[in-house]
N, C-alpha and C positions, 0 to 999 in steps of 0.2 A: 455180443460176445466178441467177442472176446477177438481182434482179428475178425479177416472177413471167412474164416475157414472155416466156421462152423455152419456160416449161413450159407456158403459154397455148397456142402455136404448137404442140408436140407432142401436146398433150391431143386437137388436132382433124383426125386425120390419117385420116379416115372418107369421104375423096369422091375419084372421079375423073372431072377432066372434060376437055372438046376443048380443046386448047391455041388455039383460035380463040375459043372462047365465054369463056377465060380471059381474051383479050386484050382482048373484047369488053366483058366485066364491069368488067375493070379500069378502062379509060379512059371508061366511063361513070360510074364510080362515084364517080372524083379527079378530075373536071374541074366541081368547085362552084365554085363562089365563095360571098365571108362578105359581107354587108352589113351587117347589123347585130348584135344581142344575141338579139333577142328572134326573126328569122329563122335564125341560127345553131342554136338550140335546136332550134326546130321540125324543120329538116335534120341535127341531129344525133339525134334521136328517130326521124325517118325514115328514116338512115342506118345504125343501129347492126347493123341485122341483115346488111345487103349488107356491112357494112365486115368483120363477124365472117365472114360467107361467103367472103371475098377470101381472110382468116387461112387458114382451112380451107384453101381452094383453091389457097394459095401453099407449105402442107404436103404436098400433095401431087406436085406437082413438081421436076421437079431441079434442081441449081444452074444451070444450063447454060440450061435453061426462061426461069427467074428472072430469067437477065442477058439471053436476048433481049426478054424483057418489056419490061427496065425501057430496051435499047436500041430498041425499038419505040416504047416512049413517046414517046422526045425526038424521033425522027426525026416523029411525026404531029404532035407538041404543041409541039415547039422548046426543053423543059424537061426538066431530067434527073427522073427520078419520085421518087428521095430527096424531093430539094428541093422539089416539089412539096407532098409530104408534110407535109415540113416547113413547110410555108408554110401549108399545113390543120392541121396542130394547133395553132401560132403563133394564129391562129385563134379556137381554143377555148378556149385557155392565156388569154388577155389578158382578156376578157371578163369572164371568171368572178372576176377580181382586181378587178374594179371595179365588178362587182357586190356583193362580199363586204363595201366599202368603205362601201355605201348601205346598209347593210341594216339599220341601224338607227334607219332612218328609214320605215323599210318596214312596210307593219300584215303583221298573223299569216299572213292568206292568200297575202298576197305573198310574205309570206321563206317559206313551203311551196313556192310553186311555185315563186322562184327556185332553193331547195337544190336541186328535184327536174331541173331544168334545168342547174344548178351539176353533179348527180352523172352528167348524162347526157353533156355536155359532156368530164367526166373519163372519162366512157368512153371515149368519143370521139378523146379524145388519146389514151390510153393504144393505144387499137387502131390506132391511125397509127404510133405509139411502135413497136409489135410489128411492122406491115409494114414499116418503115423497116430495125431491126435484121435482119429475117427477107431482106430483098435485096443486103445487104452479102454481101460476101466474109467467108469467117468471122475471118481475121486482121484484117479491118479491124473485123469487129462487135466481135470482142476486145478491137481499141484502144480502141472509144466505150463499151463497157462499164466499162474501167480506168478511162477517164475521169470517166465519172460516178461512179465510186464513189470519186475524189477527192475530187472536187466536191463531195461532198454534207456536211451540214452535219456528220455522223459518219461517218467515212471507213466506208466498205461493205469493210472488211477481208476477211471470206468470198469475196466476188465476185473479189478479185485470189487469194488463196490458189487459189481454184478455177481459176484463169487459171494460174497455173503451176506447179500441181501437175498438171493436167488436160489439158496441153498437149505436145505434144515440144519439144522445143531448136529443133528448125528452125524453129516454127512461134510459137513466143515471138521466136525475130528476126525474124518478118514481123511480129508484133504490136509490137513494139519500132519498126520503120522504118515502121511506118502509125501508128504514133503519132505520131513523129516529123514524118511529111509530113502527115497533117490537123490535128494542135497548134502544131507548130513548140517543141514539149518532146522531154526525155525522159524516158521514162516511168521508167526507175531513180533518176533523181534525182528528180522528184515524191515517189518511194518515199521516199527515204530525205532529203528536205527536211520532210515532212508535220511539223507542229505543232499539238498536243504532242508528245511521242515516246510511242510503243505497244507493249505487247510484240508485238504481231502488225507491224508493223513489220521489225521486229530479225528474227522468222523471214523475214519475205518476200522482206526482201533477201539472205537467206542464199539462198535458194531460187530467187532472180533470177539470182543467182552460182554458180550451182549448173548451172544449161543453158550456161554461157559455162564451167567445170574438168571437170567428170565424165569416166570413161570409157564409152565404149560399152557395155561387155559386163558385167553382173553378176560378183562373186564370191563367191564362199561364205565362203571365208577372211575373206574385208574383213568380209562379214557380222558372223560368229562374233566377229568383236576388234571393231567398232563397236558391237555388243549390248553387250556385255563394260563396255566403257566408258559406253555408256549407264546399266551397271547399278550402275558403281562411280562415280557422279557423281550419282547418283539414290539410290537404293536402298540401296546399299553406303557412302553416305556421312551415314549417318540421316537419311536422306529431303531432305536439303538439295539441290538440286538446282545444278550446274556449269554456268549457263547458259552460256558461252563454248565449252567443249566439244560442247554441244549442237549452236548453231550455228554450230560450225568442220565437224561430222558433217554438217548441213544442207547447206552452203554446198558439199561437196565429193566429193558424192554424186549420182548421177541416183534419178530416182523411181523406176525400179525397182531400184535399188540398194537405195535406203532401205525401199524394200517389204519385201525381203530381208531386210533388218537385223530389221525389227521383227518379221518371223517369227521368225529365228532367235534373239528377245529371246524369243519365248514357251516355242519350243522348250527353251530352256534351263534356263529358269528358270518356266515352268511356268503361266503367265499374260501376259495383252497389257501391251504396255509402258504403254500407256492405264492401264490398274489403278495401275500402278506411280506414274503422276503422279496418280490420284487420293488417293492415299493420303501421296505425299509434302508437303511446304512448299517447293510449287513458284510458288505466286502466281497473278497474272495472265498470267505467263507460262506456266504452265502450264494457264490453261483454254486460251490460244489454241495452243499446243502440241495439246494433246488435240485440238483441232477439225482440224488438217494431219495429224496420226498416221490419225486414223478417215478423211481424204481421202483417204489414199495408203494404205490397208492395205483398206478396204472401200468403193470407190467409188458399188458399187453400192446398199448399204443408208443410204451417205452422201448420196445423189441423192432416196431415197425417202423419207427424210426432209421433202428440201428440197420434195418435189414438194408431198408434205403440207400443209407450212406456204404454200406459195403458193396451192395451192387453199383452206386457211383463208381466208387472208386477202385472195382474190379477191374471196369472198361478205361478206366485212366491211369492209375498207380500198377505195374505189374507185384509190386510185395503186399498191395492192399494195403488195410488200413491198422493202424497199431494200435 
C-alpha cells in the first residue's frame, strides 16, 4: 500500500480501549493551535507519542467507531476532524520549507537542531497524514491514495496497480465516483492522460477496463486458451513478447479470472508465467507486468514484501516510502 501509512496503522493494533477515553484523547490531542516555528517544534516533540497512541487507538476500532468520532468532533468543535487534521499538518508542512531555505546562513549547532526539529515535524505530519487516511471511508481513502500517486513527481504506479488489482468492480466504481466528487476528474482519464507514457500505464488501463467487461464467474476453458496464448506470444514466439494480446487478456478478464489463467499457465507448462517473462525480451513492460502477475497470483507474499520495505524505510526515510 500504498505509502507506508497503512502498514504504520496495522503494525499497531495492540490496545483496546473505552470508546469515551477514545473521544476524550482525541479532542484533546487535535485542538492545538501553531503560532510559530520554534513553538510548533516544541508541541510537535511533545505530541508525537499521544499522536502515535490515537494511530493505535484508531486500529483498534470499527469503521462505524470511527465515523461517530469524527461526527462527534464537528458537533463539539464546529469542524469536520479531516479538515482539522489537515489544518495541523499544513502546519508542520510550511515551516519546515522555510526553514530549509535559512539554513545556510545558520552556524553548525543550529542546522542540528533545526534538522532535528525539521525530522520531528515530518513525523508529525506524516501521523496526521495516517489518521486523516485511516477515518475515511475506504473508497474514498482509495481515491486520495490514486490521487497522490498521480501527483507525485514519479507516478506511484504500484499504489494504483494495487487499487485495482486489490479491489472488486463494485468498489473501484465508488473509488472512481469519489474521485470524481473530491477532484472533479476522472480518475481513468488521469490514467491514461499521465506524461510520458509507461508501460505500467498501458497495463492499468487494461485493468481499469477490465472491472467495467469481465464475467462474474471463472472458467477453466477461458483459462486453459488464455495460458495458451499467453504462451504462444511469449514463449512460443522466441521470447518476443505480443504486448497487444497481453492487454486485450488484461483488459477482458476479472482478477480472478486472470488468477486462473496464470495457474493454469503453470500447470501446463510447468513453471509460473513470471519465469517465463523473466526469461523472455519482454522490456520494461515486462518488469511491470511481472509486478501485476505476482499481485494477482500471490497477494499474500506480494504484501510481505511491501510490509518489509515500509518498515525499512520508516526507520531511514522520515516521509516513508511513495
Amino acid at each position: 500500500m500504498v505509502g507506508g501509512l497503512y502498514i504504520y496503522l496495522n503494525l499497531n493494533q495492540n490496545k483496546t480501549i473505552n470508546s469515551i477515553c477514545f473521544l476524550h484523547m482525541a479532542n484533546n490531542i487535535l485542538t492545538m493551535t501553531n503560532l510559530n516555528f520554534e513553538l510548533d517544534c516544541k508541541r510537535t516533540h511533545d505530541s508525537l507519542g499521544s499522536l502515535s497512541q490515537l494511530i493505535t487507538s484508531l486500529a483498534c476500532v470499527t469503521h462505524h467507531e470511527r465515523q461517530q468520532l469524527r461526527e462527534t468532533f464537528k458537533a463539539v468543535n464546529g469542524e469536520d476532524f479531516i479538515s482539522h487534521l489537515q489544518r495541523y499538518e499544513d502546519a508542520f508542512s510550511s515551516p519546515s520549507s522555510s526553514s530549509s531555505s535559512s539554513s545556510s546562513s545558520s552556524s553548525s549547532s543550529s542546522s542540528s537542531s533545526s534538522s532535528s526539529s525539521s525530522s520531528s515535524s515530518s513525523s508529525s505530519s506524516m501521523n496526521c497524514s495516517a489518521i486523516s487516511l485511516w477515518m475515511l471511508d475506504t473508497h474514498d481513502r482509495d481515491a486520495v491514495v490514486a490521487r497522490e500517486a498521480l501527483q507525485q513527481d514519479e507516478t506511484n504506479f504500484k499504489a494504483l496497480v494495487e487499487i485495482f488489482v486489490g479491489r472488486k468492480s463494485s468498489h473501484v466504481l465508488l473509488i472512481s465516483q469519489a474521485y470524481q466528487k473530491m477532484f472533479k476528474r476522472h480518475l481513468d482519464q488521469d490514467i491514461i492522460n499521465l506524461d510520458p507514457p509507461h508501460p505500467f500505464q498501458k497495463i492499468i488501463v487494461a485493468l481499469a477496463a477490465s472491472h467495467k467487461a469481465h464475467q462474474a464467474d471463472v472458467n477453466h476453458h477461458i483459462s486453459k486458451c488464455d495460458a495458451r496464448r499467453l504462451y504462444e506470444t511469449g514463449e512460443g514466439s522466441l521470447g518476443t513478447v505480443i504486448e497487444a494480446v497481453v492487454l486485450e487478456i488484461l483488459s477482458k478478464r476479472s482478477i480472478p479470472q486472470l488468477k486462473l489463467t496464470f495457474f493454469s499457465y503453470k500447470h501446463i507448462y510447468g513453471h509460473d508465467y513470471t519465469k517465463s517473462i523473466k526469461r523472455g525480451k519482454y522490456g520494461q513492460f515486462g518488469k511491470a507486468l511481472k509486478v501485476v502477475v505476482k499481485c494477482i497470483c500471490n497477494p499474500a507474499h506480494y504484501y510481505a514484501k511491501v510490509i518489509i520495505l515500509a518498515s525499512f524505510f520508516s526507520f531511514t526515510e522520515p516521509t516513508g516510502i511513495g
